[in-house]
Backbone bond lengths (Angstrom), bond angles and torsions (degrees), N, CA, C in turn:
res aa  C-N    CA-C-N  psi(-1)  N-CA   C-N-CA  omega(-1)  CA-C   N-CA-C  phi
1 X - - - 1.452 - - 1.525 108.70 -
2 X 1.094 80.39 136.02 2.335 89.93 -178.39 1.822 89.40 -113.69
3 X 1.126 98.84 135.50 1.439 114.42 172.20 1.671 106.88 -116.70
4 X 1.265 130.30 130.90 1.396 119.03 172.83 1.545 113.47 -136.50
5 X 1.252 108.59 109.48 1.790 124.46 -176.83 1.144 127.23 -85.63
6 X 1.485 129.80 101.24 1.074 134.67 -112.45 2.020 87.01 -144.00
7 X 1.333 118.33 98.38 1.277 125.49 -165.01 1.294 111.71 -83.13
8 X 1.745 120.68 72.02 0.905 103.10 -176.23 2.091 86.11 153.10
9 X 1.138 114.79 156.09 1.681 131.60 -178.97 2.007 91.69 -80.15
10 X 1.363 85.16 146.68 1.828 90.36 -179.89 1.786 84.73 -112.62
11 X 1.574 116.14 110.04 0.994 104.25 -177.95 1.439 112.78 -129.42
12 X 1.316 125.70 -3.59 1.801 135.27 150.56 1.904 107.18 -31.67
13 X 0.867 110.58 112.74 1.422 101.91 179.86 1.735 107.60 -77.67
14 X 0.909 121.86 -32.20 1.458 133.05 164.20 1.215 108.09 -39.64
15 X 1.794 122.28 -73.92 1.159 127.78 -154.87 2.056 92.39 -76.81
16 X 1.035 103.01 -38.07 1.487 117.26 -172.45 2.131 102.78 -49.86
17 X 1.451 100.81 -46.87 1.540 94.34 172.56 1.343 113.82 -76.69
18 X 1.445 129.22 -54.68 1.270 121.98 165.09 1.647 128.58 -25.18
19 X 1.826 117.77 -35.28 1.353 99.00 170.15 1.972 105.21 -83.20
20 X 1.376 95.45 -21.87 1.526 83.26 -172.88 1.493 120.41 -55.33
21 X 1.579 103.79 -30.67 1.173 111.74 179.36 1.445 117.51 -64.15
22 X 1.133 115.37 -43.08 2.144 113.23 -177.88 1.338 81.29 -94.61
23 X 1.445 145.77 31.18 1.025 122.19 147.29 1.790 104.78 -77.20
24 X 1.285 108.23 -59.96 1.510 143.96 -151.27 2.216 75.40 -67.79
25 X 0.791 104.21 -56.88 2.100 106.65 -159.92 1.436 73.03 -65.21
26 X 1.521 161.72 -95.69 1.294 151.75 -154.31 1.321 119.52 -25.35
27 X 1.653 99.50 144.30 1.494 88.44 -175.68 1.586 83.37 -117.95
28 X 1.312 127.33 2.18 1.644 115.09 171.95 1.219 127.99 -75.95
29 X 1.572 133.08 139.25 1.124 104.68 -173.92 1.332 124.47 -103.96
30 X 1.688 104.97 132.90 1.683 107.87 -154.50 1.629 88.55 -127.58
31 X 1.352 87.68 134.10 1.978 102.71 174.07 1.976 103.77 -108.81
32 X 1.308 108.00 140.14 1.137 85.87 168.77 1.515 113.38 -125.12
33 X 0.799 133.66 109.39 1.714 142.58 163.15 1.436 136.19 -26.18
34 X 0.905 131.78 15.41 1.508 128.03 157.17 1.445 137.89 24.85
35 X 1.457 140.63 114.71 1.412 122.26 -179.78 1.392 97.33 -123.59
36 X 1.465 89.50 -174.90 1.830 82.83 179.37 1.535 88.73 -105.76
37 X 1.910 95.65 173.17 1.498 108.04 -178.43 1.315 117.15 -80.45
38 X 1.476 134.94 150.01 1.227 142.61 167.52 1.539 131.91 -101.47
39 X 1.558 102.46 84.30 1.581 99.35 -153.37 1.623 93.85 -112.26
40 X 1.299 85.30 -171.89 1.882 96.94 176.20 1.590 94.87 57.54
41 X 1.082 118.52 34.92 2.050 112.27 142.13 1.300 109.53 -155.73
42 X 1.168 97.55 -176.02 1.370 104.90 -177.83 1.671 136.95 -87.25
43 X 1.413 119.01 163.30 1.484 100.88 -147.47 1.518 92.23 -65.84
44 X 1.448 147.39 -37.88 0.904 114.17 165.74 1.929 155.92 -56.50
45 X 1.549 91.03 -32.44 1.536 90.86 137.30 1.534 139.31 -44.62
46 X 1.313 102.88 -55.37 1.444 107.47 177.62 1.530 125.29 -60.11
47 X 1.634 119.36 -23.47 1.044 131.04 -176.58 1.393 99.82 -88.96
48 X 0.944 127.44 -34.03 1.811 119.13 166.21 1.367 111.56 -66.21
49 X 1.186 124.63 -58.69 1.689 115.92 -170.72 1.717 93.52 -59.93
50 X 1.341 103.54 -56.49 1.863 91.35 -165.12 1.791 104.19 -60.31
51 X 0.800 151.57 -33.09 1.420 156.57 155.41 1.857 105.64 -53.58
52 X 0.998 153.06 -40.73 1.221 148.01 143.69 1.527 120.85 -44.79
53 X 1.407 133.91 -20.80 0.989 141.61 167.90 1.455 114.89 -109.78
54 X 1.078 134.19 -0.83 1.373 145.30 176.00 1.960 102.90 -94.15
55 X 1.531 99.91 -56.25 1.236 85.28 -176.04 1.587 127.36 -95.34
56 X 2.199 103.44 27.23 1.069 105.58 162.82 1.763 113.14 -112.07
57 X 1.468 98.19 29.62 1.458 88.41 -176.83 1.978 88.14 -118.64
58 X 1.482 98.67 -25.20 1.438 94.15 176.36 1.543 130.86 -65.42
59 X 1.449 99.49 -21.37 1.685 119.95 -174.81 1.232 104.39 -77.57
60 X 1.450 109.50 -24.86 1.913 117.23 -162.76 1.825 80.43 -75.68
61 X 1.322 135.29 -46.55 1.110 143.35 -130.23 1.950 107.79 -64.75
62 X 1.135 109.55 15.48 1.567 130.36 -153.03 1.541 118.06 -16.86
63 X 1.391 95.36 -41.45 1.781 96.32 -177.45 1.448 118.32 -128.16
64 X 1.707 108.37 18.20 1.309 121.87 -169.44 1.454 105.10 -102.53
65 X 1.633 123.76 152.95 1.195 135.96 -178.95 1.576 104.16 -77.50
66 X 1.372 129.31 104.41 1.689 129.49 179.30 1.754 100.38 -75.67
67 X 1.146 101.26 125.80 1.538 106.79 172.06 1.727 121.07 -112.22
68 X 1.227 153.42 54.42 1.365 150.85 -145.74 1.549 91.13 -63.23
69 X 1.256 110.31 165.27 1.654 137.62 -169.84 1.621 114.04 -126.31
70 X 1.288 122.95 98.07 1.554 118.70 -174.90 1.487 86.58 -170.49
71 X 1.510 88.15 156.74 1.395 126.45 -159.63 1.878 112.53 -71.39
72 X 1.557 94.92 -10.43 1.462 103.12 155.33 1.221 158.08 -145.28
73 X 2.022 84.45 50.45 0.917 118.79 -171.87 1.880 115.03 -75.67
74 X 1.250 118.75 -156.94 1.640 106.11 163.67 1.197 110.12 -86.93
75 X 1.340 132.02 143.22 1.369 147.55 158.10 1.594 128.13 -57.06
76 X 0.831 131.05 156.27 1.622 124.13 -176.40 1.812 104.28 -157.70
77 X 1.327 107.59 149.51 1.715 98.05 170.91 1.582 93.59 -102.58
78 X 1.100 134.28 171.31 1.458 151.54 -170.82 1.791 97.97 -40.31
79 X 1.459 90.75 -57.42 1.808 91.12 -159.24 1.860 111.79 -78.04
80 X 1.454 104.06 -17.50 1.831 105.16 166.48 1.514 99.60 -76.87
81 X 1.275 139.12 -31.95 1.462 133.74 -169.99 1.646 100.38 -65.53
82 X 1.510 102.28 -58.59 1.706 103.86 164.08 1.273 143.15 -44.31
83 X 1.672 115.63 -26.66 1.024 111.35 139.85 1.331 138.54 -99.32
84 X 1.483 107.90 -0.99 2.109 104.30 165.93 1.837 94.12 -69.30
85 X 1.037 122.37 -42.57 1.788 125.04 -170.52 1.953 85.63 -58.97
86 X 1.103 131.84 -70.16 1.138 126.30 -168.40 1.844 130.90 -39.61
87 X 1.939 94.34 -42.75 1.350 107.52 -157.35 1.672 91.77 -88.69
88 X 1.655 116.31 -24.68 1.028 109.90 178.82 1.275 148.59 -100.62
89 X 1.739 103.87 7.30 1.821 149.74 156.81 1.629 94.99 -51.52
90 X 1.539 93.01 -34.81 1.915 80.12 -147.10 1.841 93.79 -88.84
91 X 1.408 117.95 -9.05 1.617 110.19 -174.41 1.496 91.45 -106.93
92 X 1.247 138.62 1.81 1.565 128.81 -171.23 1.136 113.33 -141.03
93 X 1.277 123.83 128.45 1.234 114.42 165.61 1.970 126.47 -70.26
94 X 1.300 82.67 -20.84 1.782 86.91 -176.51 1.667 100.64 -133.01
95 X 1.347 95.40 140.37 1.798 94.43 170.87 1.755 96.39 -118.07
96 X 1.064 104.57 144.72 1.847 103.24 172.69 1.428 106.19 -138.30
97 X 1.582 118.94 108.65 1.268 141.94 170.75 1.244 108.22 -59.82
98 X 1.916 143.69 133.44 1.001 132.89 -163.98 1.838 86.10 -138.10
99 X 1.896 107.32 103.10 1.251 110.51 -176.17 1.701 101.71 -90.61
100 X 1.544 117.97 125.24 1.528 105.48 174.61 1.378 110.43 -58.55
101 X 1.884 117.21 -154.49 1.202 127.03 -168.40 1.682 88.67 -126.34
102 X 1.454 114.63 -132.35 1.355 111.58 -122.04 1.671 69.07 -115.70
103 X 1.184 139.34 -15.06 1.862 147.40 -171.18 1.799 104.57 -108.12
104 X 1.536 97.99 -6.30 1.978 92.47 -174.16 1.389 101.70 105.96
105 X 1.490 103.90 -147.56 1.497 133.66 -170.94 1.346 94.36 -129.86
106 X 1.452 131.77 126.03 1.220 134.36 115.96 1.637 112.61 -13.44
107 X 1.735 93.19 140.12 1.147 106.81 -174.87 2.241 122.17 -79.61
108 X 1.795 77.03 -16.03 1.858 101.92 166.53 0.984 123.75 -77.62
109 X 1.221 124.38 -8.49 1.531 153.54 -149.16 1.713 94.19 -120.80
110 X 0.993 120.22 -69.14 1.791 125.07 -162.97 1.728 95.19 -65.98
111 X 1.532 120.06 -36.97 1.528 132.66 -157.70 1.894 82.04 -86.04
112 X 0.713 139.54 -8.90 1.579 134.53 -170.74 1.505 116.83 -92.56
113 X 1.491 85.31 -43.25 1.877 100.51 172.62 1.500 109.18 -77.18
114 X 1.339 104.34 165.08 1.492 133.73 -174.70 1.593 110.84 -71.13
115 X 1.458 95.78 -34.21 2.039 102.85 -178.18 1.159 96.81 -156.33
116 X 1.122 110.60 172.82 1.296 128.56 154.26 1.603 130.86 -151.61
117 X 1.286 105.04 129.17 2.115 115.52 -148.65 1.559 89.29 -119.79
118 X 1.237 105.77 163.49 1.400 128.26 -165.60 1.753 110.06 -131.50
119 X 1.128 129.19 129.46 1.644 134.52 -166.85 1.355 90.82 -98.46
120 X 1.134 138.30 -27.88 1.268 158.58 175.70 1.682 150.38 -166.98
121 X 1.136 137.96 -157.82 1.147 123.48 -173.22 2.006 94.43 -107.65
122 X 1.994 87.04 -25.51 1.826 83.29 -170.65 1.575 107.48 -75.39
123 X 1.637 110.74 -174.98 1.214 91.79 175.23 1.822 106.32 -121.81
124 X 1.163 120.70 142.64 1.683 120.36 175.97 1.212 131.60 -87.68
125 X 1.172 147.98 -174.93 1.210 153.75 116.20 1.235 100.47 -52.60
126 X 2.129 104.38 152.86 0.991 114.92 167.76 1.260 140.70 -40.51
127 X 1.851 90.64 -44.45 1.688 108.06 -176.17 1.769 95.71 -58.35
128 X 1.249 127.23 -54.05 0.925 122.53 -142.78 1.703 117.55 -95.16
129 X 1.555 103.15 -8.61 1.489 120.37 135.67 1.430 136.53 -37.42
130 X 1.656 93.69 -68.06 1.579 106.67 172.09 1.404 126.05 -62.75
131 X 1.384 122.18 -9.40 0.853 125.00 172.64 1.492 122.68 -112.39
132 X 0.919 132.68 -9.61 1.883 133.26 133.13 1.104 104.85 -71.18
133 X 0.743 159.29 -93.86 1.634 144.78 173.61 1.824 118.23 -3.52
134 X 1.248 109.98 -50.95 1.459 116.99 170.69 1.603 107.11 -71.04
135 X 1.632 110.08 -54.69 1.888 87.91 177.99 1.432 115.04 -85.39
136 X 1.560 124.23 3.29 1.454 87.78 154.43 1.621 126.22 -101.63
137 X 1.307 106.77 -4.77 1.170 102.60 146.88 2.061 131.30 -52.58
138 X 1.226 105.71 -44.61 1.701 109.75 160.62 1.704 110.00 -67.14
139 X 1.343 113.34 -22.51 1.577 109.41 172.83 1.439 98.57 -74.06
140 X 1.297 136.09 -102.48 1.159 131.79 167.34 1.077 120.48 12.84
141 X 1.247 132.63 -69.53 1.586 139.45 178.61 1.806 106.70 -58.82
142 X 1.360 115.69 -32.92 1.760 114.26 155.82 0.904 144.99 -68.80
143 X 1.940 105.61 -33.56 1.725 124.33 160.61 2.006 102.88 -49.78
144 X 1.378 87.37 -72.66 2.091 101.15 169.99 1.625 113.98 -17.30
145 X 1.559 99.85 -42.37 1.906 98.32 -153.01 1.403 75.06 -117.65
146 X 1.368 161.41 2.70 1.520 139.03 170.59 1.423 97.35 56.87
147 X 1.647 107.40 43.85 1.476 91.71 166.58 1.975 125.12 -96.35
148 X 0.786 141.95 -179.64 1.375 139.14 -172.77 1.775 118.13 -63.77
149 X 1.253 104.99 -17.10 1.567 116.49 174.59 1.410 136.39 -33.71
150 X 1.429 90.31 -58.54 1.604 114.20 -172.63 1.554 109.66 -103.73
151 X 1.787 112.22 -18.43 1.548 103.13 167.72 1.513 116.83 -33.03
């Protein structure tokens, strides 16, 4: 089970079908988690509530590998991501990706998780996190099966 926590409503209908879609072509099974938004304060407000709810979904996470998402995290090209997803299926039953909000991750937050990996050097929106994150997760799962995808 892939869990992916996603700080913040995926509300682009565009980007919103695009994960549905490598949801639906995946054969892994990935849930993705949703919060609501925290507006009307300030980014430091916001980085506490979203960090108070981040690191109570990570604590729930009991026997799962926590992975946080930031820009300086470790790097991977498609086919090393395919095999960290591979080597690390086989010691966990659950991996749970922890995507910040619109301020990042707290630095209590990144120190909580197990790792922390990088989609890139730039930085995204959530929406647009969760959704490289979701197809290379469906990449990965094609590198794995030598299927025609990623040729």
């Amino acid at each position: 089970m892939i869990k992916v926590y996603i700080t913040g409503r995926l509300k682009n209908k565009h980007i919103k079908s695009l994960i549905e879609e490598y949801l639906k072509r995946s054969r892994l099974k990935i849930k993705l988690v949703e919060t609501k938004d925290n507006k009307g304060q300030t980014a430091r407000e916001v980085i506490k509530l979203d960090s108070k709810h981040q690191l109570e979904f990570i604590n729930k996470q009991k026997s799962a590998l926590t992975i946080a998402l930031d820009e300086h995290g470790e790097k991977f090209t498609s086919r090393e991501f395919a095999r960290f997803i591979k080597d690390i299926m086989q010691d966990f039953k659950t991996i749970a990706f922890i995507i910040g909000g619109p301020f990042g991750l707290a630095k209590e937050v990144k120190n909580s998780c197990d790792k922390t990996i990088s989609l890139s050097k730039l930085t995204f929106t959530h929406e647009l996190a969760a959704l490289l994150l979701i197809e290379q997760l469906y990449r990965a799962e094609t590198i794995l099966k030598n299927l025609p995808y990623h040729k």
